[in-house]
VODO-268991 format. One line per field, with one value per residue: x negated, y, z of N, C-alpha, C, CB in turn. Coordinates in Angstrom, 3 decimals, padded with zeros to 6 digits. Atoms other than C-alpha are relative to their C-alpha. Glycine has a CB too. Example, Ala and Ser with C-alpha at 12.3 -4.5 7.8 and 13.67 -1.06 7.14 Angstrom:
residues 2
n_xx	c(-000.890; 000.820)
n_yy	c(-001.190; -001.190)
n_zz	c(000.000; -000.060)
ca_xx	c(-012.300; -013.670)
ca_yy	c(-004.500; -001.060)
ca_zz	c(007.800; 007.140)
c_xx	c(-000.900; 000.770)
c_yy	c(001.200; 001.090)
c_zz	c(000.000; 000.730)
cb_xx	c(000.992; -000.414)
cb_yy	c(000.027; 000.462)
cb_zz	c(001.246; -001.415)
This chain:
residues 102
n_xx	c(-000.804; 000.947; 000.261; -001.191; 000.127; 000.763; -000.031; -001.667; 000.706; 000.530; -000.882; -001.068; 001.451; -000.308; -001.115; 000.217; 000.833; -000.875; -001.294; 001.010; 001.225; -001.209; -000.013; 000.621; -000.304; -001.319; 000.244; 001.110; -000.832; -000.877; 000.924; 000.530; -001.275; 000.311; 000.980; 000.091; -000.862; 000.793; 000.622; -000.948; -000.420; 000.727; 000.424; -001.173; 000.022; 001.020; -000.520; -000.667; 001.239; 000.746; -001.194; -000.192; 001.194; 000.516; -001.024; 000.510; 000.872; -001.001; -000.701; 001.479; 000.287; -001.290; -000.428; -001.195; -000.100; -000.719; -000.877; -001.598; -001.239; -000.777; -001.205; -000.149; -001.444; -000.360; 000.548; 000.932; 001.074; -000.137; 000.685; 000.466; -000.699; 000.978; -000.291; -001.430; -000.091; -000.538; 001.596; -000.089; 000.304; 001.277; 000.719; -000.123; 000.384; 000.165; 000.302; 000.188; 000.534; 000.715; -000.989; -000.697; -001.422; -000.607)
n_yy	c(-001.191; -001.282; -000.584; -000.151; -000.925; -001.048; -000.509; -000.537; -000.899; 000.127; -000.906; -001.434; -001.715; -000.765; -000.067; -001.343; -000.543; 000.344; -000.906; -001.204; -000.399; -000.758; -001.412; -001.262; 000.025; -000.711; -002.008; -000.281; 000.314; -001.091; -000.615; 000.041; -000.839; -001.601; -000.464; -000.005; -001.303; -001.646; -000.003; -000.184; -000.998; -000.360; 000.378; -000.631; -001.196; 000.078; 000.211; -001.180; -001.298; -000.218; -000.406; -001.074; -000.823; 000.270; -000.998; -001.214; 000.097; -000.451; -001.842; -000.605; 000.222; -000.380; -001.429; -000.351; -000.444; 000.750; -001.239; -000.162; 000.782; 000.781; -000.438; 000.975; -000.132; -000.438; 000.683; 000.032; 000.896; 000.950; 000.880; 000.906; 001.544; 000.660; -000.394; -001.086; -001.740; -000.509; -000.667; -000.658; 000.931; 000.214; 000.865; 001.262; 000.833; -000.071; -000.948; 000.702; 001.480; 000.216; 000.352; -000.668; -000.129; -000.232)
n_zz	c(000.000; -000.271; 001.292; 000.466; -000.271; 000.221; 001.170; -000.374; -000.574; 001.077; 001.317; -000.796; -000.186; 001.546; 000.747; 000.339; 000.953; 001.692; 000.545; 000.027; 001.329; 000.939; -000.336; 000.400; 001.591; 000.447; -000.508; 001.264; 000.995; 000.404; 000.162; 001.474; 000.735; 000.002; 000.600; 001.773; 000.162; -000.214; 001.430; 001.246; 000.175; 000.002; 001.160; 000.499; 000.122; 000.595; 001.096; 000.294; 000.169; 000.980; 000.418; 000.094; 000.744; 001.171; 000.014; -000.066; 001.509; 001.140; -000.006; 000.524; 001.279; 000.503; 000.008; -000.611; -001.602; -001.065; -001.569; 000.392; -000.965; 000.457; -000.490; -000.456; 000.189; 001.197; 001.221; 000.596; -001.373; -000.059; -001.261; 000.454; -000.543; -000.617; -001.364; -000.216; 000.325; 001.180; 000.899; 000.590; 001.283; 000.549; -000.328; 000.665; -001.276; -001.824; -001.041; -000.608; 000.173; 001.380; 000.629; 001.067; -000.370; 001.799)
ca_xx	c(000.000; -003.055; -003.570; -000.445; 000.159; -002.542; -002.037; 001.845; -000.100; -002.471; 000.084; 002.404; -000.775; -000.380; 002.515; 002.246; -000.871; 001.071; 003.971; 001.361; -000.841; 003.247; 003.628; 000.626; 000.914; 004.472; 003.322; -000.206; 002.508; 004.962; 001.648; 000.327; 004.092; 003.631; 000.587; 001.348; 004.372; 002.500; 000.322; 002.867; 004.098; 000.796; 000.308; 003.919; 003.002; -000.352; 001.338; 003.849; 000.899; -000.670; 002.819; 002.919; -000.688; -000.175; 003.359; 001.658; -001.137; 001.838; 003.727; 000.395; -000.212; 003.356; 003.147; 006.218; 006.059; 006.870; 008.102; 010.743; 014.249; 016.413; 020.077; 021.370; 024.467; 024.013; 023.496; 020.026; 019.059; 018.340; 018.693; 016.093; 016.998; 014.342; 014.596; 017.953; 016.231; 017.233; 014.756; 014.485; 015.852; 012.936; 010.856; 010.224; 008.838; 009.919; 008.840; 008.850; 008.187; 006.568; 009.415; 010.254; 013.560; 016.271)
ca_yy	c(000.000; 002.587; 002.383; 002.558; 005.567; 007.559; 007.207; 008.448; 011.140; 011.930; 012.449; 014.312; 017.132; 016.915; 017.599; 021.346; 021.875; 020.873; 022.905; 025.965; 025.160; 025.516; 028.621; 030.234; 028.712; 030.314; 033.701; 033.344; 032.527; 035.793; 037.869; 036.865; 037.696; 040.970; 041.601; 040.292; 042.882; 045.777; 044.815; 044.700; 047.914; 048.919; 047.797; 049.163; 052.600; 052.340; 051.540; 054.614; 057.115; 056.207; 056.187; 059.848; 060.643; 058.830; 060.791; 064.160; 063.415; 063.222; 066.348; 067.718; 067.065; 067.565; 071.184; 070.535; 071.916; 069.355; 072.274; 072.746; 072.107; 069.520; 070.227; 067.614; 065.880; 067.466; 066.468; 067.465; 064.772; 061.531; 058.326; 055.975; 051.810; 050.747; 052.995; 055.365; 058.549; 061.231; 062.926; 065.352; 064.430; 065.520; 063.252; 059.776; 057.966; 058.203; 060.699; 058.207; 054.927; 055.506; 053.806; 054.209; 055.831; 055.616)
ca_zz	c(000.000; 000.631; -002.971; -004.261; -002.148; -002.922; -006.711; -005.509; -003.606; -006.794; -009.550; -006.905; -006.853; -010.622; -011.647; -010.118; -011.930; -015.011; -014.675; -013.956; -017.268; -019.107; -017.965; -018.589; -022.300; -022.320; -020.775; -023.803; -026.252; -025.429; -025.388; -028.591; -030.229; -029.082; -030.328; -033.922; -033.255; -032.478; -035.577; -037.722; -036.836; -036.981; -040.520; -041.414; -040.626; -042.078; -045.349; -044.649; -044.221; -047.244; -048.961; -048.410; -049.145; -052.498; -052.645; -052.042; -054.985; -056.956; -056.301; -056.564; -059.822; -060.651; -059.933; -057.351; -053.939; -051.204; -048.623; -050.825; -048.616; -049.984; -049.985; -047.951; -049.549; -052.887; -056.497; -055.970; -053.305; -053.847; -051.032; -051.695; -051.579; -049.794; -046.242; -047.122; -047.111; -049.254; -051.425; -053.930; -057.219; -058.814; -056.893; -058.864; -055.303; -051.702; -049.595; -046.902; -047.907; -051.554; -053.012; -056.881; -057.046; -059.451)
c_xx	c(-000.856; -000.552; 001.037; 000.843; -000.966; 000.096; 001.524; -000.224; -001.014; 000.992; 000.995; -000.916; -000.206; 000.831; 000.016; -000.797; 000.562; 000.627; -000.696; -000.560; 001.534; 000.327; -000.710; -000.040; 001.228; -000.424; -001.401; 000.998; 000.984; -001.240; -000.231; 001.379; 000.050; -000.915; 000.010; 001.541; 000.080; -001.002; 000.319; 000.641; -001.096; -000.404; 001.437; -000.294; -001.510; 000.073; 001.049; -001.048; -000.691; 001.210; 000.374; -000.936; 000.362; 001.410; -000.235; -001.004; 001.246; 000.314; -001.502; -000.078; 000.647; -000.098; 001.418; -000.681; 000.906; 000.279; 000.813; 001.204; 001.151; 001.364; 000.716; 001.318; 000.599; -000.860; -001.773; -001.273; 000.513; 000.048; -000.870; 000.393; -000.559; 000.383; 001.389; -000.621; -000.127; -001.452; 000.346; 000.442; -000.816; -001.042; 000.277; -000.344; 000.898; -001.072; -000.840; -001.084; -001.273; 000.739; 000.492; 001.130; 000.577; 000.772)
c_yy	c(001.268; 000.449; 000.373; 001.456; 001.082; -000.250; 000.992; 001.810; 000.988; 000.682; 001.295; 001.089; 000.238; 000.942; 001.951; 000.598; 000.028; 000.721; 001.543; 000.504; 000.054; 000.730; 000.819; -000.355; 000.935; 001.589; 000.044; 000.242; 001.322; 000.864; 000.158; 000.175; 001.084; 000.590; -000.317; 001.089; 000.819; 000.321; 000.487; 001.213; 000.734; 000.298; 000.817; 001.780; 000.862; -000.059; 001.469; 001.255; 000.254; -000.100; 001.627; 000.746; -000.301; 001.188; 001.855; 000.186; 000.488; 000.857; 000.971; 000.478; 000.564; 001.452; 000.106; 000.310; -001.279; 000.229; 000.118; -000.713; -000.427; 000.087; -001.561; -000.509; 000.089; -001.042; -000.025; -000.515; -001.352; -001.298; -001.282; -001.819; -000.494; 000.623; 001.201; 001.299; 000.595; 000.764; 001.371; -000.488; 000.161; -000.593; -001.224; -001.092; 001.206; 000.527; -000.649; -001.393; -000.039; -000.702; 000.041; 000.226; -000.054; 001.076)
c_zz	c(000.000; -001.492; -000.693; 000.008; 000.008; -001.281; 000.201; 000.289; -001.451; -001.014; 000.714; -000.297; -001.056; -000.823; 000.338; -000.800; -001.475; -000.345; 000.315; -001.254; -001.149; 000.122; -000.191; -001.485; -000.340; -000.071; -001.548; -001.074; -000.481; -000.205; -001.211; -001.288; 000.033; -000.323; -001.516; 000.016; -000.312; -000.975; -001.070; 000.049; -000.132; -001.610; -001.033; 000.029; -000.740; -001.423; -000.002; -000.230; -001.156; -001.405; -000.635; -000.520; -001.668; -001.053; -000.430; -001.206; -001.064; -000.350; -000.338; -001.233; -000.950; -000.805; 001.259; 001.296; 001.414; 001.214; -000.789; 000.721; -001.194; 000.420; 000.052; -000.634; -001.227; -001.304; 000.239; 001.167; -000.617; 001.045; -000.581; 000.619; 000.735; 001.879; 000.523; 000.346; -000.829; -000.122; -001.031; -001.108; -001.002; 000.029; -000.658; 001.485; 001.126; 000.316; 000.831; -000.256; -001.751; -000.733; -001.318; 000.480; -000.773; 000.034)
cb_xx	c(000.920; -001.426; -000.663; 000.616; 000.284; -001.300; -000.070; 000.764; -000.943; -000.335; 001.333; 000.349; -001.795; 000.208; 001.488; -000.200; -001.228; 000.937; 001.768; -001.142; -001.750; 000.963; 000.075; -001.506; 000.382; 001.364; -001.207; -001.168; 000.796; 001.242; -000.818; -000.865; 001.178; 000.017; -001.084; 000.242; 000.288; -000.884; -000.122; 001.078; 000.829; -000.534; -000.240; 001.353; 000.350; -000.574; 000.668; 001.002; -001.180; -001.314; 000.722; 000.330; -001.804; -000.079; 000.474; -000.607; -000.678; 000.876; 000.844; -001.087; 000.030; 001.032; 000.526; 001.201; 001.127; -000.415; -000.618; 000.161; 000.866; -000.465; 000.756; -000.133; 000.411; -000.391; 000.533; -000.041; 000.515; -000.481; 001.322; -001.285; 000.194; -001.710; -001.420; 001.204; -000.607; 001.580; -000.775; -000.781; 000.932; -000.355; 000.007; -001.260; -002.147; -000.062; 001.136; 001.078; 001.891; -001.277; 000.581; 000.113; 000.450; 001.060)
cb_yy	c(-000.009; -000.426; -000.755; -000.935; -000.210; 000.148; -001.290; -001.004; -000.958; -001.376; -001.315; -000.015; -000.070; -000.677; -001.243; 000.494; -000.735; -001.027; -000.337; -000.317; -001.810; -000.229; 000.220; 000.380; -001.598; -000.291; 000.482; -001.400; -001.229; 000.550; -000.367; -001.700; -000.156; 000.532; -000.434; -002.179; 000.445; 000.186; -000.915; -001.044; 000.313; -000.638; -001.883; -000.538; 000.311; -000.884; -001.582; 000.261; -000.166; -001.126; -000.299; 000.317; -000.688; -002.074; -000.177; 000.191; -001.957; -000.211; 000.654; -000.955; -001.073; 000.065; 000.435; -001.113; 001.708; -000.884; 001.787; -000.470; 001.295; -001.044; 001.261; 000.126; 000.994; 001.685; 000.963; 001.337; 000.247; 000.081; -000.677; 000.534; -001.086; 000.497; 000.590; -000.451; 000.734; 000.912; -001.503; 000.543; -000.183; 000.554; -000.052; -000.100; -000.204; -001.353; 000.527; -000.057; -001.235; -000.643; 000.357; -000.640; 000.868; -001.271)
cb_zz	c(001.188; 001.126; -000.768; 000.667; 000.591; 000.620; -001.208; 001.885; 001.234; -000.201; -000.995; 002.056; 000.680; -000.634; 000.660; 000.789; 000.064; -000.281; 001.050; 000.761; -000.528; -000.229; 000.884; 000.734; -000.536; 001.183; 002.760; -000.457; 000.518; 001.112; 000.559; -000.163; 000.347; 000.921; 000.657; -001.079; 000.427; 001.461; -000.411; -000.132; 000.787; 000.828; 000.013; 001.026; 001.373; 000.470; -000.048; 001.166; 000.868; 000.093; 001.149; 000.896; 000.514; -000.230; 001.467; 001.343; -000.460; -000.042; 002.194; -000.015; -000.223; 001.263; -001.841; 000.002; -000.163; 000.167; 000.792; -001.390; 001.410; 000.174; -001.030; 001.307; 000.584; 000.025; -001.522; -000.713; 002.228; -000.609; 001.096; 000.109; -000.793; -000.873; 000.377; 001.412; 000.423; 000.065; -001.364; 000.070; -000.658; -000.017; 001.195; -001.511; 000.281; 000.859; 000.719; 000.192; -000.237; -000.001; 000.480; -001.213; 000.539; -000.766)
């Protein structure tokens, strides 16, 4: 019985360690979701920034002014499909996103 009971003894002292090392996998697991999260919004706005620089070349080039105020509502705004904001309808891209527009 002294062996019997100390393997009894033995796995009993396991089983917390066990349910310890699934928990900190769970807790690594939500961590590392949030960090490909915070990436990805990282990478999303990294893509908007250069959206606008490539946006601004444009108008540039154009000759258009991109301080010009857009009359909200009117014929002479466009909403783009991609993020729904309105634009100029002289603009061929998004403002925002870089978007062709139609």
């Amino acid at each position: 019985m002294g062996l019997i009971s100390g393997l009894i003894k033995a796995a009993i002292s396991v089983v917390p360690a066990a349910i310890g090392v699934q928990k900190d996998i769970a807790e690594l697991e939500m961590e590392d979701e949030k960090l490909q999260q915070q990436e990805q919004a990282r990478e999303h706005e990294k893509q908007m920034m250069k959206a606008q620089i490539k946006l601004a070349k444009i108008q540039q080039k154009s000759g258009k002014n991109a301080g010009n105020k857009s009359q909200v509502g009117s014929a002479k705004t466009r909403l783009c499909t991609q993020c729904n904001s309105e634009n100029d309808s002289e603009y061929n891209y998004c403002f925002w996103c870089g978007n062709k527009l139609k």
